[in-house]
C-alpha positions as MATLAB code, in Angstrom:
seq = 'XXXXXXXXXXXXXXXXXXXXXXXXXXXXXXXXXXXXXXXXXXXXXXXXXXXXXXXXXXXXXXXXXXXXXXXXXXXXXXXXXXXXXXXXXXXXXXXXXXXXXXXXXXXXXXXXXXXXXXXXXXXXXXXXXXXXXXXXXXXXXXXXXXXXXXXXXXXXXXXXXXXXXXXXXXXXXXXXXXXXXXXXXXXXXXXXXXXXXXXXXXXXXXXXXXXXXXXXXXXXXXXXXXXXXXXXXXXXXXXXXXXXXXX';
ca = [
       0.844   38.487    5.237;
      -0.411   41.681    5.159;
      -2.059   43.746    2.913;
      -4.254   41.428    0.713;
      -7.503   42.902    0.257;
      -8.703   43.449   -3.806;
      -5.850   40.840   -4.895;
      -6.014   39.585   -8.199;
      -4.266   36.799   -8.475;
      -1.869   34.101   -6.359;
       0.706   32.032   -8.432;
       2.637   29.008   -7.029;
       6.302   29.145   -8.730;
       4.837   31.183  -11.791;
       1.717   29.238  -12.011;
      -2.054   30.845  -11.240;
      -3.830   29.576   -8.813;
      -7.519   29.609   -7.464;
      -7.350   31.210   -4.454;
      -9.577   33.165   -1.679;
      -9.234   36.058    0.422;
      -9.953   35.465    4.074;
      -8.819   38.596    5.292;
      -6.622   41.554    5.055;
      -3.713   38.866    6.207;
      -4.686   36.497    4.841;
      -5.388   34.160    1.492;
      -6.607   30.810    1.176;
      -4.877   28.649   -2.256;
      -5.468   25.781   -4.202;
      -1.818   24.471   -5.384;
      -2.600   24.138   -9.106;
      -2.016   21.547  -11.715;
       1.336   22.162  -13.386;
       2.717   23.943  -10.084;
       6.584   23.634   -9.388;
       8.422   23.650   -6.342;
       9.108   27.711   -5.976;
       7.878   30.814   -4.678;
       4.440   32.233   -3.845;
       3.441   35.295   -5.440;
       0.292   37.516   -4.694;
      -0.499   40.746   -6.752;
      -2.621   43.135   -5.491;
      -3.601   46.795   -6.666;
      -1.042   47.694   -4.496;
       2.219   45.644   -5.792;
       3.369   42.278   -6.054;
       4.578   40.137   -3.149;
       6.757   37.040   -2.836;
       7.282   34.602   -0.145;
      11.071   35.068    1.248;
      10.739   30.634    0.774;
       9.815   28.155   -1.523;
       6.628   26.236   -1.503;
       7.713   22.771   -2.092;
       5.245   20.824   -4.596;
       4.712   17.147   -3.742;
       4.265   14.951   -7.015;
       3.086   11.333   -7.156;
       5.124    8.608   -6.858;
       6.332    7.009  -10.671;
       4.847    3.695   -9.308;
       1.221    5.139   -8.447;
      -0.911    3.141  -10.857;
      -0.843   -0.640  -11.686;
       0.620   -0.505  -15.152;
       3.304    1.678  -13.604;
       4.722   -0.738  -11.061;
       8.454   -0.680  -10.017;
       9.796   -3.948  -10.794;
      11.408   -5.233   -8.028;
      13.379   -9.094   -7.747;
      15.669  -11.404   -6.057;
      15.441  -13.894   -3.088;
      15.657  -10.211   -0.535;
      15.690   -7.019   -0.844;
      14.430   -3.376    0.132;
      12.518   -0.573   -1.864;
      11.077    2.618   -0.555;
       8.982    5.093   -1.906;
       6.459    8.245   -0.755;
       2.971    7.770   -1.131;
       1.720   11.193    0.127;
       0.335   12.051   -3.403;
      -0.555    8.606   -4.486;
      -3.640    8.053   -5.293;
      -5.878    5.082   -5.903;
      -7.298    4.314   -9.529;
     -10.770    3.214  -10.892;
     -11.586   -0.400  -10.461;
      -8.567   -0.446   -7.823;
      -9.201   -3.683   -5.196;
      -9.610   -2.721   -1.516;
      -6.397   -4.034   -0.095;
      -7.028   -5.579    3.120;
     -10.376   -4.750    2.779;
      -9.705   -1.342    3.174;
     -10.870    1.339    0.849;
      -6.990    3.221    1.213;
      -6.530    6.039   -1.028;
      -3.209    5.971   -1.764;
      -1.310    3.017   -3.068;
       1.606    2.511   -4.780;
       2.580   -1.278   -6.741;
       5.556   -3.071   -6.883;
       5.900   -6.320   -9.584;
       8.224   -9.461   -8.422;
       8.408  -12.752  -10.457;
       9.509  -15.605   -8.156;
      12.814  -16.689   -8.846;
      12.157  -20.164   -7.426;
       8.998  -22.152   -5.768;
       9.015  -21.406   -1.602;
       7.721  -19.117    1.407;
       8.440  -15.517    0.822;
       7.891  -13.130    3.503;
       6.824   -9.698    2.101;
       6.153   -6.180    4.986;
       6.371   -2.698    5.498;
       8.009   -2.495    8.451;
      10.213    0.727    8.462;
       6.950    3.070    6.588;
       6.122    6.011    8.007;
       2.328    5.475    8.260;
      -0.646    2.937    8.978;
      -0.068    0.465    6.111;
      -2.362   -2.001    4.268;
      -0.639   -4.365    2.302;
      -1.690   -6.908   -0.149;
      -0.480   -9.739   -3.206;
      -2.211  -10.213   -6.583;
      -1.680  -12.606   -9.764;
      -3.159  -11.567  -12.873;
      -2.270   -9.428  -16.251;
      -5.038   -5.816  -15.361;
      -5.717   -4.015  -12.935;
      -9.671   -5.649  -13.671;
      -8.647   -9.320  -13.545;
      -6.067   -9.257  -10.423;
      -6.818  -12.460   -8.126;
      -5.662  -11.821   -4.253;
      -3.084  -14.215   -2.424;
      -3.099  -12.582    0.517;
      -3.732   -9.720    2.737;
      -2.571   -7.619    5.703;
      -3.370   -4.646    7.562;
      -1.774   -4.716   11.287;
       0.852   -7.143   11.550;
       1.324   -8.447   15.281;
      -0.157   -5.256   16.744;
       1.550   -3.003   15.015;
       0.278   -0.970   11.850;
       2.967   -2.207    9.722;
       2.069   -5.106    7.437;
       2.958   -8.695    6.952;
       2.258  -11.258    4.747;
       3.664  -15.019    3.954;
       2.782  -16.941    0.899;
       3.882  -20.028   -1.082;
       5.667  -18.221   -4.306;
       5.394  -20.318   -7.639;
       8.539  -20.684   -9.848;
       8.347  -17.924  -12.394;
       5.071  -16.589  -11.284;
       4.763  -12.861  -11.189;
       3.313  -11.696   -8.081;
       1.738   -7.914   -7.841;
       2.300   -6.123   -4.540;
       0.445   -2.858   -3.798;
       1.270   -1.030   -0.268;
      -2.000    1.656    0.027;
      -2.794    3.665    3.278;
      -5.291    2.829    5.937;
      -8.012    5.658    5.361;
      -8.241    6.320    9.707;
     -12.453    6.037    9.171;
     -12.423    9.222    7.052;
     -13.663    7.483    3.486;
     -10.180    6.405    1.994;
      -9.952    8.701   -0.998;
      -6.995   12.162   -0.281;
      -7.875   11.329    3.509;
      -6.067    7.833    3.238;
      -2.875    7.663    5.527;
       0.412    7.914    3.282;
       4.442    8.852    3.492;
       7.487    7.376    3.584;
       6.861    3.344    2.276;
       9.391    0.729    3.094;
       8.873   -2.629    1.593;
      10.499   -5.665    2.537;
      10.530   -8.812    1.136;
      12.921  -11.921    2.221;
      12.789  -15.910    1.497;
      11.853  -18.163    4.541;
      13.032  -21.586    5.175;
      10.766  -22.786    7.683;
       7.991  -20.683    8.206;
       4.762  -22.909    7.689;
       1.874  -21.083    5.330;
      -1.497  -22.377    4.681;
      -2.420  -21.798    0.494;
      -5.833  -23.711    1.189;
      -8.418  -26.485    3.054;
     -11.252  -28.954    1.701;
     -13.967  -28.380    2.230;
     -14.260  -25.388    3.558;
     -17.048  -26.566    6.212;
     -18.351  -29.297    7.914;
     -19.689  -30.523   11.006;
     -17.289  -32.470   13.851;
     -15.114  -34.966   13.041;
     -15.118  -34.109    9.424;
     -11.985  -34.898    7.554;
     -10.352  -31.626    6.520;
      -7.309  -30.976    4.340;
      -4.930  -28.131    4.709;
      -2.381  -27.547    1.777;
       0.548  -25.480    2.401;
       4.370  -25.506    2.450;
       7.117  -26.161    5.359;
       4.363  -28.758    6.961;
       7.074  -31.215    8.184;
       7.237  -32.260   12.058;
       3.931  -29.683   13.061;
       3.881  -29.733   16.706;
      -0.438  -28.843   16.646;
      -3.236  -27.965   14.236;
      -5.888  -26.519   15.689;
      -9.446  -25.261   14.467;
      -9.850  -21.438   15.922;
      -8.028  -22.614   18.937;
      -9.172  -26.119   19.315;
      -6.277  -29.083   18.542;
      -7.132  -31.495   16.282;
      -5.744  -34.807   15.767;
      -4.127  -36.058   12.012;
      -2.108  -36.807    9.823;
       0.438  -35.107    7.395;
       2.719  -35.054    4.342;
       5.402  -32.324    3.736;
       2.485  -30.700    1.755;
      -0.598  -31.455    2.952;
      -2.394  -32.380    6.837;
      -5.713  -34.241    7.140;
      -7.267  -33.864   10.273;
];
């Protein structure tokens, strides 16, 4: 604007705010806590001046924190939120191993045993995407993990789902190298989530090493008629069950 030098104070709908004076046009702000959407106001020796629009103030999502989670449930189903002023809480896992910044939660008990397909395909940002068991934030034990989903930075994961269990999903932002933290990528969040029929999923192996020709066994779900198993792109040879393959 114009005229700024000497002003005393900048207020965001009402609402004082820290503020500097660059220049004679111009005035750096802090929005501060408490702030409603509205107009800015700076008062100067000179008068009082208001912006001819409102300042629109972005609150966090009702879902931020852990405790907070939006329940969701059913076989399918949609939910979307806006993570832009999400933020990440103390003791908080990395989800996909990423440090994020902003993450919102979502809790869904399984209304049977199967393969449930959970992603964010339809968010507005690079997504990170993960499932947890567990009753805190502190004793949360990961299912599974995604960041980019067949090249794309939406998310996918598929996991065997146990009758009744309740399954925590958190959808944070990748932090783009910058530290996670306020930098973390966030905006529009679309989750999806949808039972699959056929869709094989590995829940474990034993053991988890061993030299060549060691007998392994994969557990899992939707193991009937595999057409190859292979070992980071080498086929084995084996056996299986509906459940389980040795190879």
């Amino acid at each position: 604007g114009t005229n700024f030098l000497n002003a005393t104070s900048v207020s965001f709908n009402g609402v004082s705010a820290s503020f500097t004076v660059t220049s004679a046009s111009q005035i750096t702000a802090n929005v501060p806590a408490g702030a409603t959407t509205g107009t800015i106001s700076v008062r100067t020796p000179g008068g009082v001046a208001m912006s001819a629009s409102s300042f629109t103030v972005i609150t966090a999502p009702s879902n931020d924190n852990f405790t907070a989670a939006q329940v969701i449930s059913g076989n399918s189903g949609t939910v979307s939120a806006n993570s832009v002023a999400a933020t990440k809480e103390t003791g908080e896992p990395a989800h996909a191993g990423n440090s994020g910044g902003k993450s919102v939660w979502y809790r869904w008990g399984a209304p049977s045993s199967g393969v449930w397909k959970f992603d964010t395909l339809g968010s507005g940002f690079d997504t990170t995407l993960a499932v947890y068991t567990g009753t805190t934030l502190t004793n949360v034990t990961q299912i599974t993990s995604n960041d980019d989903a067949s090249g794309s930075t939406s998310s996918s994961v598929t996991f065997l789902a146990g009758n009744g269990t309740v399954y925590w999903i958190a959808v944070d932002g990748f932090n783009g190298g910058n530290g996670g933290g306020s930098s973390a990528a966030g905006g529009s969040v679309v989750l999806n989530w949808a039972l699959t029929a056929s869709t094989p999923v590995i829940s474990n192996f034993s053991p988890v090493s061993g030299v060549v020709g060691t007998a392994v066994t994969i557990n899992g779900a939707n193991f009937v008629s595999p057409i190859f198993v292979k070992f980071n792109g080498t086929t084995a040879s084996g056996t299986f069950t509906p459940t389980a393959i040795n190879v």
